[in-house]
N, C-alpha and C positions, 0 to 999 in steps of 0.2 A: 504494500500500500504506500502512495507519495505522501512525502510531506503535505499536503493541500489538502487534506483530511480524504481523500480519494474523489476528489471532484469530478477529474477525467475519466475518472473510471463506472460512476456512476452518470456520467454526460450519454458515456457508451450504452451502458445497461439500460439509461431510457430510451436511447435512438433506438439499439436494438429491440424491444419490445412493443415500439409504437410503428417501427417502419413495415414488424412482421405482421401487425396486427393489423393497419388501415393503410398503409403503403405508403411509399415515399414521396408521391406528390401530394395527399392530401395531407400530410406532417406538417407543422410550422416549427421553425425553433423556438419559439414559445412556450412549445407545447412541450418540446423535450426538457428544457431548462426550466419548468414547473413539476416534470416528472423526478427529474434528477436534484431538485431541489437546490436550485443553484438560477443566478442570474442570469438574465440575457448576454448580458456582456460577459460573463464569464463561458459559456460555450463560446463565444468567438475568442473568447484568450486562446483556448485547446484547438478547436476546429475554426477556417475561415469561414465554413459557408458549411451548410448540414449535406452536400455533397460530398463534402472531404469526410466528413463522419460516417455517410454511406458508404465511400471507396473504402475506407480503414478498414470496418465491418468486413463487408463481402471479400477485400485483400486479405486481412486476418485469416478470417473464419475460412475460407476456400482453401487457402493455403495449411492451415491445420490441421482439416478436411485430408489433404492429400498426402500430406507425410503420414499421417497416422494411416491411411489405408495402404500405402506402399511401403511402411515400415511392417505391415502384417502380413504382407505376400511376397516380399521382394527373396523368401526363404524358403519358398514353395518350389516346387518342380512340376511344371506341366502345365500347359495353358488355360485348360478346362477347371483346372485346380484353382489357379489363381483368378480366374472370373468369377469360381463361384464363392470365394474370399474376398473378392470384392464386394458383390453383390450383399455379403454378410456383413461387412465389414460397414460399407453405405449405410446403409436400413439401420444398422447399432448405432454411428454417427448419428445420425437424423432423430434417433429413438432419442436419445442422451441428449442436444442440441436441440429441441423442437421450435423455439425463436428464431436459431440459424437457419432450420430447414424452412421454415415459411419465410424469410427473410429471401434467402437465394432463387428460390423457386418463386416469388412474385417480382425479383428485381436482375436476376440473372435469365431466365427463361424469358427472351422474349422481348427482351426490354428494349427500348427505340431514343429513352432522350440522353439525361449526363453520365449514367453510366453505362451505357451501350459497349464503350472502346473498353473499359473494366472486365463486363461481362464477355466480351467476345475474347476478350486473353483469357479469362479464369475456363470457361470453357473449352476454349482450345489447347490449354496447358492440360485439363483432367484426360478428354476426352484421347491427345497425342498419349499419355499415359493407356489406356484401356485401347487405343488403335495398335499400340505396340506388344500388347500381349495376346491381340486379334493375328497381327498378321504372325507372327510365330508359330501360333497354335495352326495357321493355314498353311505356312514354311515344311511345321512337323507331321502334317496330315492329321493332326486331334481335330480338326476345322474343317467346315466346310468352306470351299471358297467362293466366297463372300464380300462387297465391297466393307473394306475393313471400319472405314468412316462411318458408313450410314450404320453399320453394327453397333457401334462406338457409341457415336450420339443415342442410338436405339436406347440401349441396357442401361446409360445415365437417365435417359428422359422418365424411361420406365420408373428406375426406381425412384427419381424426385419424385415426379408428377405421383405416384403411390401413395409416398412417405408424405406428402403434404394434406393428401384427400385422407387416408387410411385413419379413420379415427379410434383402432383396433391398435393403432400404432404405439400408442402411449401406456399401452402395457403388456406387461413378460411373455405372456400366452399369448395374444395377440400378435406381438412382433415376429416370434418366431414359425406362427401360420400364415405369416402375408410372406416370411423368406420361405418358407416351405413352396406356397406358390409362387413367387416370383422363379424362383428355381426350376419348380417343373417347365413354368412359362418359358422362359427363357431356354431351357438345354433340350426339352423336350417336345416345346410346337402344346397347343391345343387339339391337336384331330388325335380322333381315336386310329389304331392301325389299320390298315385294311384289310377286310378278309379278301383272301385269296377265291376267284369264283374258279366253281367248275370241279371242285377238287370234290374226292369220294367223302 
């Protein structure tokens, strides 16, 4: 905790809870330096503009995001393997982080105005991670081959867009029945096999 009795750090804790809750254009800094319990002028001591406060956010949090998931697979063997550590690894993220997850998922998905240039590096840095464990696994034959991109983007989109709707998410038995199907989803297709016609 700083000196300044944690004023920046509770600036944070309000941005991030009012930006995941009602999003970032209808926010004022107002509204966050009433939450954080601190003066108007003081959020612009820390942040110039509640845009630097969003970048910090989604910069942080993204970035945390991704070492902690590639610190959990980067010890794996097999492509298959580490996708489906990812996949697990995500959804836990999201489960523990629920601010963050509706944070990035209303302001990274999609998003068109000040953080656009932000969101399109944070997703191109995840997604170049999860393309390179794509094309190997199509390298080594575990894969089918598949444009490695649209795959990439796929299994991120899946499982934000999930972790943000999934209100099963926010508890133990829940989380690990949305990975249970997210997994079959994902490695396994929805269609039942086909029966074979004509056979005795």
């Amino acid at each position: 905790m700083s000196g300044d009795g944690g004023k920046r750090e509770r600036i944070l804790a309000a941005a991030l809870d009012i930006f995941s809750t009602q999003g970032f254009s209808n926010t004022t800094v107002q509204e966050i330096a009433e939450r954080a319990r601190v003066g108007k002028g003081t959020f612009y001591t820390y942040f110039p503009s509640k845009e630097d406060a969003l970048t910090y956010l989604l910069d942080e949090g993204l970035t945390h995001m991704g070492q902690h998931i590639e610190s959990k697979v980067q010890t794996l063997k097999g492509s298959v393997v580490k996708l489906q550590a990812i996949v697990q690894e995500q959804l836990r993220y999201f489960h523990n982080h629920q601010p963050l997850c509706r944070l990035i998922t209303r302001e990274v998905w999609g998003h068109n105005d000040q953080s656009s240039s932000l969101a399109q590096r944070i997703r191109s840095s995840y997604i170049k991670m999860l393309q390179e464990v794509i094309d190997n696994g199509i390298k080594e034959g575990e894969l089918r081959t598949l444009d490695s991109e649209t795959v990439a983007t796929a299994l991120y989109g899946m499982i934000s867009i999930v972790a943000l709707y999934a209100k099963e998410l926010s508890s133990d038995q829940g989380l690990e029945y949305i990975e249970m199907t997210l997994q079959e989803l994902f490695f396994s297709g929805i269609t039942q096999p086909r029966t074979i016609m004509g056979e005795a």
